[in-house]
C-alpha positions in Angstrom: 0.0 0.0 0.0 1.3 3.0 -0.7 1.3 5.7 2.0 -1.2 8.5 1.9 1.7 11.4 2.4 3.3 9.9 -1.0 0.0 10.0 -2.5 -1.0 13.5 -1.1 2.5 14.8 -2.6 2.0 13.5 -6.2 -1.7 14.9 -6.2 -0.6 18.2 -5.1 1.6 18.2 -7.7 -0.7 17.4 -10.0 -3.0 19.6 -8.9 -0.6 23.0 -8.8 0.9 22.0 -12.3 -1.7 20.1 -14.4 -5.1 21.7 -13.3 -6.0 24.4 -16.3 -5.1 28.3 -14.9 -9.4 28.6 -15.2 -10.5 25.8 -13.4 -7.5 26.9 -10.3 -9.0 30.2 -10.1 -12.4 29.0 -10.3 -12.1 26.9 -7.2 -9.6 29.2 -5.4 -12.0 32.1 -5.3 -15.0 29.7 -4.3 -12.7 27.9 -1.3 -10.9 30.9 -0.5 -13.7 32.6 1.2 -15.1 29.5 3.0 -11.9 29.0 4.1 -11.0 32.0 5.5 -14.8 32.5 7.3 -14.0 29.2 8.9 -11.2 29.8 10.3 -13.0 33.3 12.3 -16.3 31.7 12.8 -17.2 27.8 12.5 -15.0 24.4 11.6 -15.1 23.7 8.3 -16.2 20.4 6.7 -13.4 19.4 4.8 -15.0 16.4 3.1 -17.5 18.1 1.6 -15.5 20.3 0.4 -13.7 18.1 -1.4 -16.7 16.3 -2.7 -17.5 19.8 -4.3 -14.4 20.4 -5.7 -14.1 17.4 -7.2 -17.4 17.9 -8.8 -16.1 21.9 -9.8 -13.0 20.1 -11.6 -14.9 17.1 -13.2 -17.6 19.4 -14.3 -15.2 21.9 -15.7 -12.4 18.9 -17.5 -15.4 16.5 -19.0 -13.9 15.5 -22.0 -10.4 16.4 -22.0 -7.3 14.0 -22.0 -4.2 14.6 -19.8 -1.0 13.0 -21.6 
């Protein structure tokens, strides 16, 4: 099994040099401000969040090939 810091890493990666500039801004100024009003007011649920953004990123890459 291979652990989940390696695997965090090589998404990261992926994500910061792979994901289209539109689709990063997209999701950076939808997170951003959840983010930043959690951190003042409420704990954030980080797993739906994810679950969105996933949705955000197939939504916006249906179709296209990575190679």
């Amino acid at each position: 099994m291979i652990p989940i810091e390696v695997v965090n890493r090589i998404a990261k990666y992926f994500f910061y040099h792979f994901l289209p500039e539109e689709v990063m801004e997209q999701l950076i100024s939808w997170l951003l401000p959840l983010c930043l009003k959690a951190d003042e007011e409420v704990d954030l649920d980080q797993d739906e969040l994810v679950r969105q953004a996933i949705l955000m990123i197939e939504a916006r890459l249906e179709g296209k090939t990575f190679k």
